[in-house]
C-alpha positions in Angstrom: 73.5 102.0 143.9 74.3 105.4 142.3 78.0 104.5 142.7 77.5 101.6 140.7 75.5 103.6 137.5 78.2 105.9 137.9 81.1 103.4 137.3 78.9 101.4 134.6 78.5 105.0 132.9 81.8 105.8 133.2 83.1 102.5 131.4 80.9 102.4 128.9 81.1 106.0 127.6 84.9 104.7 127.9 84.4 101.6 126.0 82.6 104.0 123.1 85.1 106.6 123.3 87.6 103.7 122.5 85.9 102.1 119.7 85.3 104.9 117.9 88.8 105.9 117.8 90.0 101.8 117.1 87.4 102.0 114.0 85.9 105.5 113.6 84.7 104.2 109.7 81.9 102.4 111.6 80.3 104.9 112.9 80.8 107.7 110.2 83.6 109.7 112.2 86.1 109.1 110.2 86.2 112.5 108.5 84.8 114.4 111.0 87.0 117.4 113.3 89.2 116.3 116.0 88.5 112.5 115.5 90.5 112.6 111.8 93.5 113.3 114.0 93.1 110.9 116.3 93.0 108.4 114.4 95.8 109.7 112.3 98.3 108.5 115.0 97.7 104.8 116.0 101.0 103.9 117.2 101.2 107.0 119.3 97.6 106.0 121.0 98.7 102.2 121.6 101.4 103.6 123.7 99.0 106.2 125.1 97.0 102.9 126.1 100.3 101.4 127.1 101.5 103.8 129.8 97.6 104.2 130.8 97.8 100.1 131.6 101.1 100.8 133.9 99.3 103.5 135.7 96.4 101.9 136.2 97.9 98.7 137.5 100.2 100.7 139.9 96.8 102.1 141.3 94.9 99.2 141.5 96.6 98.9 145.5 93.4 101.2 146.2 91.0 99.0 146.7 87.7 101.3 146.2 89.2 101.7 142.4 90.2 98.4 142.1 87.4 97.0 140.1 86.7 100.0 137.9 90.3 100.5 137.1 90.1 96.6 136.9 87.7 96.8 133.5 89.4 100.3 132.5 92.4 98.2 131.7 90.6 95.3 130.0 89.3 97.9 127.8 92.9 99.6 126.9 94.9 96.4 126.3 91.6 95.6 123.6 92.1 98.8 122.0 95.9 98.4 122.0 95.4 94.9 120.6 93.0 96.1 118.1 95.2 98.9 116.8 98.5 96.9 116.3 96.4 94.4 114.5 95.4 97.4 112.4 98.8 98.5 112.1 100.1 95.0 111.8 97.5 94.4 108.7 98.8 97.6 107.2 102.6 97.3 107.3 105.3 98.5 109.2 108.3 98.3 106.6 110.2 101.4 106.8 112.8 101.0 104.1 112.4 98.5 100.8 108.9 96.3 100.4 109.2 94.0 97.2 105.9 92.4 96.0 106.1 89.7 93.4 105.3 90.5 89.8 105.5 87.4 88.3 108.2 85.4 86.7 111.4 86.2 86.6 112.0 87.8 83.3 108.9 88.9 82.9 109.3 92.7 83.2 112.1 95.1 81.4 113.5 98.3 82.2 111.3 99.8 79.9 107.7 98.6 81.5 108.2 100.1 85.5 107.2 103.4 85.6 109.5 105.2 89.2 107.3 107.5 90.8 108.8 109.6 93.8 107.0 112.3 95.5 107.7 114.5 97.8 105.9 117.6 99.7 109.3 119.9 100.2 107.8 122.7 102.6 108.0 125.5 100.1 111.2 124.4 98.4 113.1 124.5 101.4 115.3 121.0 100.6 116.8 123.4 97.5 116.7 122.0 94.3 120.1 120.2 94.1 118.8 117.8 96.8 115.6 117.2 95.4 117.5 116.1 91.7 119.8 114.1 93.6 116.9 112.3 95.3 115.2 112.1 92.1 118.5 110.8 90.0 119.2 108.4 92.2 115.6 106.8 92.2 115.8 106.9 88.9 112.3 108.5 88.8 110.2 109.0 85.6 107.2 111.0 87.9 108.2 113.6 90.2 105.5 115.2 92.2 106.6 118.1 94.2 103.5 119.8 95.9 104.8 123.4 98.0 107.1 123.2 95.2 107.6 126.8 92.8 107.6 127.0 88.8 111.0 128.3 89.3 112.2 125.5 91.8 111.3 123.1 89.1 113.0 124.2 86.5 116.1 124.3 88.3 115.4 120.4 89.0 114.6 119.8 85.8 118.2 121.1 84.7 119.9 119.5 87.4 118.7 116.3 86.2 119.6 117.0 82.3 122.9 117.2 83.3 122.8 114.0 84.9 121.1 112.2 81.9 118.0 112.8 82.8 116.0 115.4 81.8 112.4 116.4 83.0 109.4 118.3 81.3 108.3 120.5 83.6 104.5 121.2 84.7 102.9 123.7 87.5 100.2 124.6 88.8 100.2 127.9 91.3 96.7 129.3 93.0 99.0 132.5 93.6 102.8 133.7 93.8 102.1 135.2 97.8 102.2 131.4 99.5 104.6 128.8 98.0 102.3 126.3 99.5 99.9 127.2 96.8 102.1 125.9 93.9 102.3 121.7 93.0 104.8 120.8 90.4 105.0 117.8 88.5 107.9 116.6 86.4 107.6 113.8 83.7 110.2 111.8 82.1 110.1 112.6 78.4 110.7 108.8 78.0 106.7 108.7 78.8 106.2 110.4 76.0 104.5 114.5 75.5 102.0 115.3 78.3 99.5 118.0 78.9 97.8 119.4 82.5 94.4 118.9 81.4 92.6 121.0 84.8 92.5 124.5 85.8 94.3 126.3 88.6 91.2 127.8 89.5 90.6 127.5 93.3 87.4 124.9 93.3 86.2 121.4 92.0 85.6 120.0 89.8 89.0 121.4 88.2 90.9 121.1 90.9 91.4 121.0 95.0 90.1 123.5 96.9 93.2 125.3 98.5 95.6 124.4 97.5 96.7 122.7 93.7 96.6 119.5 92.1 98.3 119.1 88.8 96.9 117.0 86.4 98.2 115.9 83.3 97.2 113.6 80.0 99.1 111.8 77.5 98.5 113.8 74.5 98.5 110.7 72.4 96.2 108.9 74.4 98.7 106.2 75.3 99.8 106.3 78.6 98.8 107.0 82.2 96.9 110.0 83.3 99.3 111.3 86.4 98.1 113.5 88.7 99.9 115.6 91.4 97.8 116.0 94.3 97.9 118.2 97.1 95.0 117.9 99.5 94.2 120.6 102.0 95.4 119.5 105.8 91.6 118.7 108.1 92.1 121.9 110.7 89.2 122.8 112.5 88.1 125.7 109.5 89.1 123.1 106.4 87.3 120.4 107.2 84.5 121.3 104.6 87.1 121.5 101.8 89.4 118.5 103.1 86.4 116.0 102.7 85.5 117.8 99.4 89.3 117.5 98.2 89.1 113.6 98.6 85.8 113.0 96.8 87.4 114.7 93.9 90.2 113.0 94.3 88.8 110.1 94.0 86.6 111.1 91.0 90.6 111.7 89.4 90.9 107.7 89.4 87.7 106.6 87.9 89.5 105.5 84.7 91.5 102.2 84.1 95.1 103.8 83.9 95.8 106.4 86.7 98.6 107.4 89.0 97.8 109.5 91.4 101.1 110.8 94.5 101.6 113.5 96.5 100.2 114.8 100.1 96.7 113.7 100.0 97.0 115.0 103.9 94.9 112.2 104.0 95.6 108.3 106.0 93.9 105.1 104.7 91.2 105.7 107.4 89.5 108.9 106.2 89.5 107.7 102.7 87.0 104.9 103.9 83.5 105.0 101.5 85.8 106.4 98.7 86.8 103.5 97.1 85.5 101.6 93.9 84.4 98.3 93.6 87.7 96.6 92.6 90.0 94.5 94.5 92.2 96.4 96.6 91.5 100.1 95.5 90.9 102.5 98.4 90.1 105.7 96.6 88.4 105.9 93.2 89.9 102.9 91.2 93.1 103.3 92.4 94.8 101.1 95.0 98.0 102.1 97.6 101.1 101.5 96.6 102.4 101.4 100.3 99.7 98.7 101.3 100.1 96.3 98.4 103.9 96.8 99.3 103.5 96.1 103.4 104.3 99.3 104.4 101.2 101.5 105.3 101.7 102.2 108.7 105.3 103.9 108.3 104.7 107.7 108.9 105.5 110.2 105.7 104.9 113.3 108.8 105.8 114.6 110.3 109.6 114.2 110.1 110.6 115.5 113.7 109.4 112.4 115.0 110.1 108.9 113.9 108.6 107.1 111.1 106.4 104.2 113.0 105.1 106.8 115.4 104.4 109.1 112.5 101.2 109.8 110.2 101.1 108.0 106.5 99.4 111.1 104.8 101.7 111.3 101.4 100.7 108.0 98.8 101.2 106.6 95.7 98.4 105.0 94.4 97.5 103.5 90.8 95.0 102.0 89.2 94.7 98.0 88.9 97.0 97.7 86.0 100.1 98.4 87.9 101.5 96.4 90.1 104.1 97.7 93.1 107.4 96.1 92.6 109.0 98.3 95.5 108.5 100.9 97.9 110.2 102.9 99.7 109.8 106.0 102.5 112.7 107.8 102.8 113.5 108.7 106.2 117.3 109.5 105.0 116.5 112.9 104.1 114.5 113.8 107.6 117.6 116.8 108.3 116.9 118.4 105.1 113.8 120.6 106.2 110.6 119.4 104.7 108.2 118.3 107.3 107.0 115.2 104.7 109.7 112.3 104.1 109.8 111.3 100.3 108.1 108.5 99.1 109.1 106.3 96.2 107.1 103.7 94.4 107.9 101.4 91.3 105.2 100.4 88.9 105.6 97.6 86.5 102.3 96.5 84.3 99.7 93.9 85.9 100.3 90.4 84.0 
Protein backbone atom coordinates (compact mmCIF):
# COMPACT_ATOMS: atom_id res chain seq x y z
CA UNK A 1 0.00 0.00 0.00
CA UNK A 2 2.68 2.56 0.91
CA UNK A 3 4.51 1.45 -2.26
CA UNK A 4 1.67 2.35 -4.23
CA UNK A 5 1.18 6.24 -2.55
CA UNK A 6 4.73 6.36 -3.13
CA UNK A 7 4.62 5.72 -6.88
CA UNK A 8 1.17 7.84 -7.26
CA UNK A 9 3.24 10.66 -5.40
CA UNK A 10 6.02 10.34 -7.33
CA UNK A 11 4.10 10.67 -10.82
CA UNK A 12 2.14 13.21 -9.97
CA UNK A 13 4.62 15.71 -8.42
CA UNK A 14 6.17 14.46 -11.99
CA UNK A 15 3.14 15.28 -13.95
CA UNK A 16 3.19 18.99 -12.12
CA UNK A 17 6.82 19.43 -12.43
CA UNK A 18 6.12 18.88 -16.28
CA UNK A 19 3.28 21.11 -16.71
CA UNK A 20 4.65 23.79 -15.28
CA UNK A 21 7.54 23.80 -17.34
CA UNK A 22 5.23 22.93 -20.84
CA UNK A 23 3.01 26.21 -19.77
CA UNK A 24 4.60 27.96 -16.69
CA UNK A 25 2.12 31.23 -17.78
CA UNK A 26 -0.70 29.24 -16.08
CA UNK A 27 0.38 29.02 -12.99
CA UNK A 28 2.25 32.47 -12.67
CA UNK A 29 5.92 30.94 -12.99
CA UNK A 30 6.72 32.34 -15.77
CA UNK A 31 9.00 35.07 -14.45
CA UNK A 32 10.01 33.58 -11.53
CA UNK A 33 14.04 32.20 -10.77
CA UNK A 34 15.16 29.07 -12.23
CA UNK A 35 11.84 28.31 -14.05
CA UNK A 36 12.40 31.53 -16.63
CA UNK A 37 15.27 29.44 -17.82
CA UNK A 38 13.78 26.47 -18.21
CA UNK A 39 11.46 27.37 -20.16
CA UNK A 40 13.82 29.53 -22.17
CA UNK A 41 15.06 26.29 -23.90
CA UNK A 42 12.13 24.14 -25.30
CA UNK A 43 13.88 22.28 -27.93
CA UNK A 44 16.73 21.39 -25.65
CA UNK A 45 13.96 19.88 -22.99
CA UNK A 46 11.95 17.89 -25.80
CA UNK A 47 15.12 16.08 -26.35
CA UNK A 48 15.81 15.96 -22.67
CA UNK A 49 12.30 14.18 -22.77
CA UNK A 50 13.50 12.32 -25.81
CA UNK A 51 16.58 10.46 -24.43
CA UNK A 52 14.61 10.13 -20.97
CA UNK A 53 11.78 7.98 -23.24
CA UNK A 54 14.96 5.72 -24.60
CA UNK A 55 16.07 5.12 -21.09
CA UNK A 56 13.19 4.44 -19.73
CA UNK A 57 12.06 1.98 -22.28
CA UNK A 58 15.41 0.22 -22.10
CA UNK A 59 14.56 -0.24 -18.32
CA UNK A 60 11.25 -1.26 -18.47
CA UNK A 61 12.89 -5.30 -18.74
CA UNK A 62 12.68 -4.71 -14.71
CA UNK A 63 9.63 -5.72 -14.07
CA UNK A 64 9.07 -4.00 -10.38
CA UNK A 65 9.57 -0.51 -12.48
CA UNK A 66 7.70 -1.50 -15.18
CA UNK A 67 4.52 0.19 -14.50
CA UNK A 68 5.86 3.30 -12.95
CA UNK A 69 8.34 3.80 -15.61
CA UNK A 70 5.35 2.70 -17.77
CA UNK A 71 3.20 6.19 -16.92
CA UNK A 72 6.75 8.16 -16.48
CA UNK A 73 6.94 7.79 -20.21
CA UNK A 74 3.34 8.57 -21.01
CA UNK A 75 4.01 11.67 -19.28
CA UNK A 76 7.34 12.69 -21.28
CA UNK A 77 6.14 11.94 -24.86
CA UNK A 78 2.98 14.52 -23.61
CA UNK A 79 5.36 17.06 -22.65
CA UNK A 80 7.47 16.53 -25.79
CA UNK A 81 4.31 16.64 -27.81
CA UNK A 82 3.08 19.68 -26.09
CA UNK A 83 6.34 21.65 -26.50
CA UNK A 84 6.88 21.01 -30.31
CA UNK A 85 3.36 22.01 -30.69
CA UNK A 86 4.49 25.11 -28.89
CA UNK A 87 7.49 25.46 -30.98
CA UNK A 88 5.66 24.34 -34.00
CA UNK A 89 2.93 27.28 -33.41
CA UNK A 90 5.81 29.70 -32.97
CA UNK A 91 8.06 29.06 -36.06
CA UNK A 92 11.09 27.35 -36.78
CA UNK A 93 12.28 29.39 -39.95
CA UNK A 94 15.84 30.09 -39.53
CA UNK A 95 16.74 32.09 -42.58
CA UNK A 96 14.02 34.38 -44.70
CA UNK A 97 10.03 34.41 -43.44
CA UNK A 98 7.88 36.53 -46.03
CA UNK A 99 4.31 37.41 -44.81
CA UNK A 100 1.95 38.88 -47.35
CA UNK A 101 1.33 42.59 -47.40
CA UNK A 102 -1.09 42.93 -49.82
CA UNK A 103 -1.20 43.40 -53.51
CA UNK A 104 1.46 43.43 -55.45
CA UNK A 105 2.39 46.98 -55.98
CA UNK A 106 1.15 48.04 -53.19
CA UNK A 107 4.21 49.04 -51.18
CA UNK A 108 7.45 51.24 -52.47
CA UNK A 109 10.88 51.47 -51.41
CA UNK A 110 10.11 54.40 -49.67
CA UNK A 111 7.26 52.94 -47.10
CA UNK A 112 9.48 49.63 -45.36
CA UNK A 113 11.32 50.82 -42.68
CA UNK A 114 14.81 47.83 -42.29
CA UNK A 115 15.37 47.42 -38.83
CA UNK A 116 18.54 45.15 -37.75
CA UNK A 117 19.69 44.71 -34.32
CA UNK A 118 22.22 43.25 -32.82
CA UNK A 119 23.66 42.82 -29.11
CA UNK A 120 27.65 42.78 -30.21
CA UNK A 121 29.23 41.66 -26.74
CA UNK A 122 30.96 44.98 -26.05
CA UNK A 123 31.87 45.79 -29.62
CA UNK A 124 33.78 42.84 -30.10
CA UNK A 125 32.49 42.03 -33.99
CA UNK A 126 34.56 45.58 -34.72
CA UNK A 127 32.88 48.11 -36.41
CA UNK A 128 33.66 47.26 -40.05
CA UNK A 129 31.59 44.05 -39.67
CA UNK A 130 28.80 45.49 -38.05
CA UNK A 131 28.45 48.43 -41.22
CA UNK A 132 28.88 45.70 -43.57
CA UNK A 133 26.03 43.75 -41.85
CA UNK A 134 24.15 46.90 -41.65
CA UNK A 135 24.88 47.99 -45.62
CA UNK A 136 23.99 44.98 -46.85
CA UNK A 137 20.46 44.84 -45.02
CA UNK A 138 20.01 48.00 -46.13
CA UNK A 139 18.95 49.01 -42.65
CA UNK A 140 17.36 52.40 -41.69
CA UNK A 141 17.30 51.35 -37.61
CA UNK A 142 20.32 49.96 -36.09
CA UNK A 143 20.18 48.97 -32.55
CA UNK A 144 23.42 48.04 -31.04
CA UNK A 145 23.04 47.35 -27.22
CA UNK A 146 26.87 46.54 -25.49
CA UNK A 147 27.71 48.86 -28.16
CA UNK A 148 30.20 52.23 -27.25
CA UNK A 149 29.61 56.04 -28.41
CA UNK A 150 32.88 55.63 -30.06
CA UNK A 151 32.06 52.18 -31.81
CA UNK A 152 29.14 53.98 -33.36
CA UNK A 153 30.55 56.61 -34.78
CA UNK A 154 33.02 54.53 -36.49
CA UNK A 155 29.79 52.62 -37.97
CA UNK A 156 28.17 55.45 -38.76
CA UNK A 157 31.25 56.53 -40.99
CA UNK A 158 31.64 53.31 -42.44
CA UNK A 159 28.34 53.41 -43.76
CA UNK A 160 28.70 57.22 -45.21
CA UNK A 161 31.14 55.96 -47.25
CA UNK A 162 29.01 53.41 -48.52
CA UNK A 163 26.00 55.72 -49.29
CA UNK A 164 24.62 55.45 -46.29
CA UNK A 165 25.09 57.55 -43.62
CA UNK A 166 23.65 57.17 -39.90
CA UNK A 167 22.82 59.75 -37.04
CA UNK A 168 24.18 58.47 -34.25
CA UNK A 169 22.53 58.18 -30.68
CA UNK A 170 23.90 56.66 -27.15
CA UNK A 171 23.07 56.06 -24.14
CA UNK A 172 25.99 54.83 -21.42
CA UNK A 173 25.07 54.18 -17.55
CA UNK A 174 29.04 54.44 -17.27
CA UNK A 175 32.42 54.24 -19.36
CA UNK A 176 33.86 51.13 -16.71
CA UNK A 177 31.44 48.17 -18.47
CA UNK A 178 30.83 48.48 -22.23
CA UNK A 179 27.81 46.46 -21.48
CA UNK A 180 26.35 49.55 -19.95
CA UNK A 181 26.22 51.51 -23.30
CA UNK A 182 23.07 50.91 -26.14
CA UNK A 183 23.50 52.65 -29.35
CA UNK A 184 21.02 53.34 -31.77
CA UNK A 185 21.66 54.57 -35.35
CA UNK A 186 18.80 56.18 -37.57
CA UNK A 187 18.70 56.64 -41.15
CA UNK A 188 18.51 60.40 -41.86
CA UNK A 189 16.01 59.35 -44.56
CA UNK A 190 13.50 58.98 -41.38
CA UNK A 191 13.91 62.31 -40.91
CA UNK A 192 15.72 64.42 -37.40
CA UNK A 193 15.31 62.34 -34.15
CA UNK A 194 15.78 63.01 -30.47
CA UNK A 195 16.39 60.31 -27.30
CA UNK A 196 13.65 61.58 -25.31
CA UNK A 197 14.67 59.40 -21.73
CA UNK A 198 17.43 59.67 -19.38
CA UNK A 199 20.46 57.45 -18.81
CA UNK A 200 19.78 57.52 -15.30
CA UNK A 201 19.87 53.94 -13.83
CA UNK A 202 15.92 53.43 -12.95
CA UNK A 203 12.28 53.53 -14.41
CA UNK A 204 10.44 55.16 -15.45
CA UNK A 205 13.32 56.81 -17.70
CA UNK A 206 14.87 53.92 -18.47
CA UNK A 207 15.94 50.00 -17.70
CA UNK A 208 17.26 49.28 -14.65
CA UNK A 209 20.91 48.09 -15.52
CA UNK A 210 21.64 48.44 -18.07
CA UNK A 211 20.30 51.18 -21.07
CA UNK A 212 17.61 51.56 -23.37
CA UNK A 213 17.77 54.33 -25.92
CA UNK A 214 14.81 55.99 -26.87
CA UNK A 215 14.28 58.35 -29.40
CA UNK A 216 11.26 60.70 -30.95
CA UNK A 217 10.66 62.19 -34.24
CA UNK A 218 11.19 65.77 -33.54
CA UNK A 219 8.49 66.68 -36.02
CA UNK A 220 6.06 64.42 -34.70
CA UNK A 221 5.87 62.34 -37.81
CA UNK A 222 7.27 59.18 -37.59
CA UNK A 223 7.85 56.26 -35.31
CA UNK A 224 9.04 56.45 -31.75
CA UNK A 225 12.21 53.73 -31.91
CA UNK A 226 13.50 52.48 -28.98
CA UNK A 227 16.75 50.55 -28.32
CA UNK A 228 16.20 48.24 -25.61
CA UNK A 229 18.42 46.31 -23.55
CA UNK A 230 16.87 44.34 -20.78
CA UNK A 231 18.79 43.01 -17.80
CA UNK A 232 19.46 39.02 -18.21
CA UNK A 233 16.94 37.04 -15.07
CA UNK A 234 20.13 35.65 -12.82
CA UNK A 235 19.27 34.57 -9.58
CA UNK A 236 20.13 38.59 -8.00
CA UNK A 237 18.23 40.47 -11.14
CA UNK A 238 15.22 38.96 -11.10
CA UNK A 239 13.58 41.94 -9.35
CA UNK A 240 14.89 44.40 -12.01
CA UNK A 241 14.37 41.91 -15.08
CA UNK A 242 10.55 41.72 -14.40
CA UNK A 243 10.65 45.53 -13.73
CA UNK A 244 12.56 46.06 -17.11
CA UNK A 245 9.70 44.38 -19.12
CA UNK A 246 6.79 46.24 -17.54
CA UNK A 247 8.42 49.31 -18.62
CA UNK A 248 9.13 47.98 -21.62
CA UNK A 249 5.96 47.43 -22.29
CA UNK A 250 4.73 50.84 -20.99
CA UNK A 251 7.39 52.08 -24.15
CA UNK A 252 4.73 50.65 -26.70
CA UNK A 253 1.45 52.01 -25.37
CA UNK A 254 1.24 54.40 -28.41
CA UNK A 255 -0.02 53.59 -31.91
CA UNK A 256 3.41 53.93 -33.84
CA UNK A 257 6.37 52.20 -32.01
CA UNK A 258 9.30 50.05 -32.84
CA UNK A 259 10.85 48.58 -30.27
CA UNK A 260 14.51 45.85 -31.07
CA UNK A 261 17.31 44.83 -29.25
CA UNK A 262 18.00 42.08 -26.32
CA UNK A 263 14.96 42.24 -24.37
CA UNK A 264 16.89 39.05 -22.64
CA UNK A 265 13.44 38.13 -22.64
CA UNK A 266 11.43 34.86 -24.74
CA UNK A 267 7.68 35.19 -25.75
CA UNK A 268 6.96 33.16 -22.53
CA UNK A 269 7.92 35.60 -19.72
CA UNK A 270 6.33 38.46 -21.54
CA UNK A 271 2.97 36.62 -20.91
CA UNK A 272 0.30 39.34 -18.94
CA UNK A 273 2.23 42.18 -20.75
CA UNK A 274 0.46 42.51 -23.63
CA UNK A 275 -2.45 45.00 -24.80
CA UNK A 276 -5.61 44.23 -25.90
CA UNK A 277 -4.95 44.15 -29.70
CA UNK A 278 -4.61 41.46 -32.11
CA UNK A 279 -1.37 39.87 -31.99
CA UNK A 280 0.63 42.27 -29.67
CA UNK A 281 2.64 40.43 -26.94
CA UNK A 282 4.09 43.37 -25.03
CA UNK A 283 2.46 46.77 -24.66
CA UNK A 284 0.86 47.48 -28.14
CA UNK A 285 3.47 46.03 -30.00
CA UNK A 286 3.43 42.72 -31.72
CA UNK A 287 6.76 40.30 -32.79
CA UNK A 288 8.06 40.59 -35.77
CA UNK A 289 9.57 36.95 -35.65
CA UNK A 290 6.01 35.46 -34.84
CA UNK A 291 3.99 37.21 -37.47
CA UNK A 292 7.02 36.18 -39.77
CA UNK A 293 6.99 32.13 -38.55
CA UNK A 294 10.09 32.25 -37.04
CA UNK A 295 9.88 32.58 -33.13
CA UNK A 296 11.37 29.52 -32.05
CA UNK A 297 14.92 30.09 -33.93
CA UNK A 298 17.41 30.92 -31.08
CA UNK A 299 19.13 34.68 -31.26
CA UNK A 300 21.64 32.95 -28.10
CA UNK A 301 23.52 31.88 -27.48
CA UNK A 302 25.64 31.47 -30.70
CA UNK A 303 27.94 28.49 -29.54
CA UNK A 304 25.06 26.37 -30.07
CA UNK A 305 22.77 26.02 -32.98
CA UNK A 306 19.93 28.20 -33.69
CA UNK A 307 16.79 25.69 -33.12
CA UNK A 308 18.30 24.55 -29.93
CA UNK A 309 18.96 28.14 -28.94
CA UNK A 310 16.96 30.82 -26.87
CA UNK A 311 14.86 33.64 -28.95
CA UNK A 312 15.71 36.55 -26.46
CA UNK A 313 16.63 39.52 -29.09
CA UNK A 314 13.12 40.87 -31.01
CA UNK A 315 11.75 43.24 -33.14
CA UNK A 316 8.52 44.24 -32.35
CA UNK A 317 6.06 47.14 -33.66
CA UNK A 318 3.05 48.36 -33.12
CA UNK A 319 -0.11 47.30 -35.37
CA UNK A 320 0.58 49.64 -38.12
CA UNK A 321 3.44 47.73 -39.50
CA UNK A 322 3.30 44.87 -40.99
CA UNK A 323 6.58 42.22 -41.33
CA UNK A 324 7.39 41.71 -44.80
CA UNK A 325 10.58 39.66 -43.92
CA UNK A 326 12.64 38.34 -41.33
CA UNK A 327 15.65 37.16 -40.84
CA UNK A 328 18.20 35.69 -37.91
CA UNK A 329 21.40 35.67 -38.96
CA UNK A 330 23.33 32.79 -38.00
CA UNK A 331 26.13 33.71 -40.77
CA UNK A 332 27.88 35.82 -38.50
CA UNK A 333 27.98 33.12 -35.38
CA UNK A 334 32.35 33.18 -35.72
CA UNK A 335 32.47 36.78 -35.27
CA UNK A 336 32.24 36.84 -31.33
CA UNK A 337 29.00 38.24 -30.08
CA UNK A 338 27.17 35.68 -28.15
CA UNK A 339 23.63 37.21 -29.83
CA UNK A 340 23.11 36.42 -33.74
CA UNK A 341 21.63 39.61 -35.54
CA UNK A 342 18.27 39.94 -36.28
CA UNK A 343 16.69 41.73 -39.20
CA UNK A 344 13.12 42.71 -39.73
CA UNK A 345 11.34 44.70 -42.60
CA UNK A 346 8.39 46.93 -41.88
CA UNK A 347 6.07 48.10 -44.53
CA UNK A 348 2.78 50.16 -43.35
CA UNK A 349 -0.51 48.12 -42.45
CA UNK A 350 -3.13 48.58 -45.44
Amino acid sequence: MLTRLLRALTLFAAAVFLLVLTWPQAFGLHTTWVVAHLVSFRTIAVIGAIVGLVLFGLLRFMRPLRRILGMAMVLLALFAVANVGILASRGFTANTAQVSTGPAGTETDADTVTVLSWNTLGDVPGARAIAELAVAQNADVVTLPETTETAGIHIAELMREAGQPMWVHTLAFDLISKARSTTLLISPDLGDYAVTNAAGSSPPDNTNVLPTVVAKPVDGSGPTIVAVHAVAPIQYEMSNWRSDLDWLATQCQGDNVILAGDFNSTLDHMAGRANDGVNSVLGNCADAALSAGAAAVGTWPTSIPALLGSPIDHVMATGNWQVSALQVIESLDGAGSDHRPIVATLTPAR
